[in-house]
N, C-alpha and C positions, 0 to 999 in steps of 0.2 A: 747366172750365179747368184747376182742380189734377189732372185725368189726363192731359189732353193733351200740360203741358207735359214731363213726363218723357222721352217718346215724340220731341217737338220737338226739346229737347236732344241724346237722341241722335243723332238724325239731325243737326242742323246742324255738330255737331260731329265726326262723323265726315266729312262733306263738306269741313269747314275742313281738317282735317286731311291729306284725297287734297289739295284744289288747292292746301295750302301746301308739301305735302313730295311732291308728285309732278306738280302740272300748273308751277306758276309758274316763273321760270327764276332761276336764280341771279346774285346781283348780282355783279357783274365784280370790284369792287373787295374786298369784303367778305365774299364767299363763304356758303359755305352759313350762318353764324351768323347773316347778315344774313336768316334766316327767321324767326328770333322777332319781329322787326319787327310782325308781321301780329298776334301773339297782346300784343306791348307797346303797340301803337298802340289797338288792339281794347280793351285792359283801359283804358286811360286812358279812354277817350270811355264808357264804362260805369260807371268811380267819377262823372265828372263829371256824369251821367244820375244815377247813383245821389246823389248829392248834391243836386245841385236837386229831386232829388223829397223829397230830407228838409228843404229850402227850404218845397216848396211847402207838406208835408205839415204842415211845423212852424207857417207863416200860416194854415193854415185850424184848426191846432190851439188859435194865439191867438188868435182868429177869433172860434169858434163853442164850444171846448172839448171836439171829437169827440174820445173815446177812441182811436176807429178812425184817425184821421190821427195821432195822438201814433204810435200803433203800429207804423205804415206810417212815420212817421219814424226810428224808431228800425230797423227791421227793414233800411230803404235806407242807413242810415247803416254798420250792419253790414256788411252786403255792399260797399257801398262803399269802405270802408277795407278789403275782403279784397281788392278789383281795383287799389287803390292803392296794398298792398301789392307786388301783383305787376309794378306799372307799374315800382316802385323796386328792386325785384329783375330783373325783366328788360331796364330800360333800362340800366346799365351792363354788362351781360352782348352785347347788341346792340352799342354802341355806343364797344366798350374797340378794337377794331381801327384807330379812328378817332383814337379819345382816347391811348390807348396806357395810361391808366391804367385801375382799374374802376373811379373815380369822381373827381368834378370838379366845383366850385361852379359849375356853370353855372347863369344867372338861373332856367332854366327848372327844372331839378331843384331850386333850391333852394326854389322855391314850391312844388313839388310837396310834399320833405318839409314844408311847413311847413303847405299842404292835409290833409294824413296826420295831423302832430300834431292841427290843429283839429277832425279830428273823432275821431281817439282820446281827444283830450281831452272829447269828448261824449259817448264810449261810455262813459266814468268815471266821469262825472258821472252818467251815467245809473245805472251799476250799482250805483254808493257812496252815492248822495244818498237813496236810498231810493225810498217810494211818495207823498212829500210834491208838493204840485200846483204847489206855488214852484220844485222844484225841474224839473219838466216845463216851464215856463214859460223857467224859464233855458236849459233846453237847447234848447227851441225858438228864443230867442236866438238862442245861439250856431251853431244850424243853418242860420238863415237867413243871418245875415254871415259863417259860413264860406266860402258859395259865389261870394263879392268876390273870394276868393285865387285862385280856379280859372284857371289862364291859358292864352291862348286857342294853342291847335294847329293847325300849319298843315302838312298831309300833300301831296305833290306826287308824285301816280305814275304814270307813263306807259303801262307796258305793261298791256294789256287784262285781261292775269293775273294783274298784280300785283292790281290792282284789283278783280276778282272774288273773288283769297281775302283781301282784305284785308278788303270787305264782310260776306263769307261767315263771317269770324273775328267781325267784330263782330256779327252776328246770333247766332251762337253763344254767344256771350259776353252778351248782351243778354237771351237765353230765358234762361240758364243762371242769370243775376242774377233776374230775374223766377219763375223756379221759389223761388230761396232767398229770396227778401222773401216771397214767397207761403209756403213754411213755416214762415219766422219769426214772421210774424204769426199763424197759426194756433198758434203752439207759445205765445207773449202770449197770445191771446186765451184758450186754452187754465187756463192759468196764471192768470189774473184769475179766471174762473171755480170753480176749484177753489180760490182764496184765499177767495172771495165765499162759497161751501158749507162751507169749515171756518169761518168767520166764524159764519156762518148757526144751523152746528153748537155751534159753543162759546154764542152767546144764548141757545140751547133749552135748553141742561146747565146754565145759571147759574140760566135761569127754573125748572125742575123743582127744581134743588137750593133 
């Protein structure tokens, strides 16, 4: 699986790319800017995928105590807030032709940033709180009730084209998330390991000395 997805991404992603900027037809109103749509629609439903799996990841972590799900939560939650960054970057960029501003307390965006903070606010915790099991605990918490704020999107697209690179975006966008949780976690697991062997190493030099 971690060779094929390389291979996947390129390819889905180059396909998103011909049917958003060479098959699909330009919006009458909005013009060509109204194409990032396809890659801001695509990231939002990929944080929000990438958040319930650090949901899930986080119940089966308070669960059962799996390393490997604490892992997978954190690894989704990273990626998640990189696609919800770009929801918040690219949604007013989209959608300034309309607004006339590049941003606007609209109900939907303001849960968005506030989706964004909760789980930056997790990545903090994670990185600051240390390797203590209380504080895994908390962030699994906060992982699970952050995905209450997620709010719900509702896409309406007519033309066959819109619709094909609009899916084709989010598959690309989906492999492309699933490659980086899949290296995140190897690059943790990785990491424990090598902490576990200098641990291991420092025992034997206390016992010898």
């Amino acid at each position: 699986m971690r060779r094929s997805l390389p291979p996947l991404v390129c390819a889905s992603v180059l396909a998103a790319l011909w049917l958003v900027f060479m098959v699909v037809p330009t919006e009458r109103e909005m013009g060509i800017v109204q194409r990032i749509f396809y890659f801001h629609v695509a990231s939002a439903w990929v944080a929000f995928l990438g958040f319930f799996l650090v949901a899930g990841a986080s119940a089966v972590y308070l669960w059962n105590g799996a390393r490997a799900a604490d892992r997978l939560a954190e690894a989704a939650a990273e990626v998640g807030v990189l696609f919800c960054t770009l929801v918040l970057v690219t949604g007013p960029i989209w959608a300034r032709p309309v607004w006339g501003v590049w941003w606007t307390w609209d109900p939907r965006l303001t849960m968005t940033v506030i989706l964004w903070a909760i789980y930056a606010g997790y990545l903090m915790l994670r990185a600051f709180g240390g390797e203590d099991e209380a504080v895994r605990r908390y962030a699994a918490v906060l992982g699970i009730v952050g995905v209450l704020d997620i709010p719900l999107i509702m896409v309406s697209v007519v033309d066959p084209w819109m619709r094909a690179g609009l899916a084709v975006s989010a598959l690309a966008l989906v492999l492309l998330a699933a490659w980086l949780i899949a290296l995140r976690m190897r690059t943790a697991r990785l990491g424990e390991e090598v902490a576990a062997l200098r641990r291991e190493a420092l025992a034997r030099g206390g016992e010898a000395a």
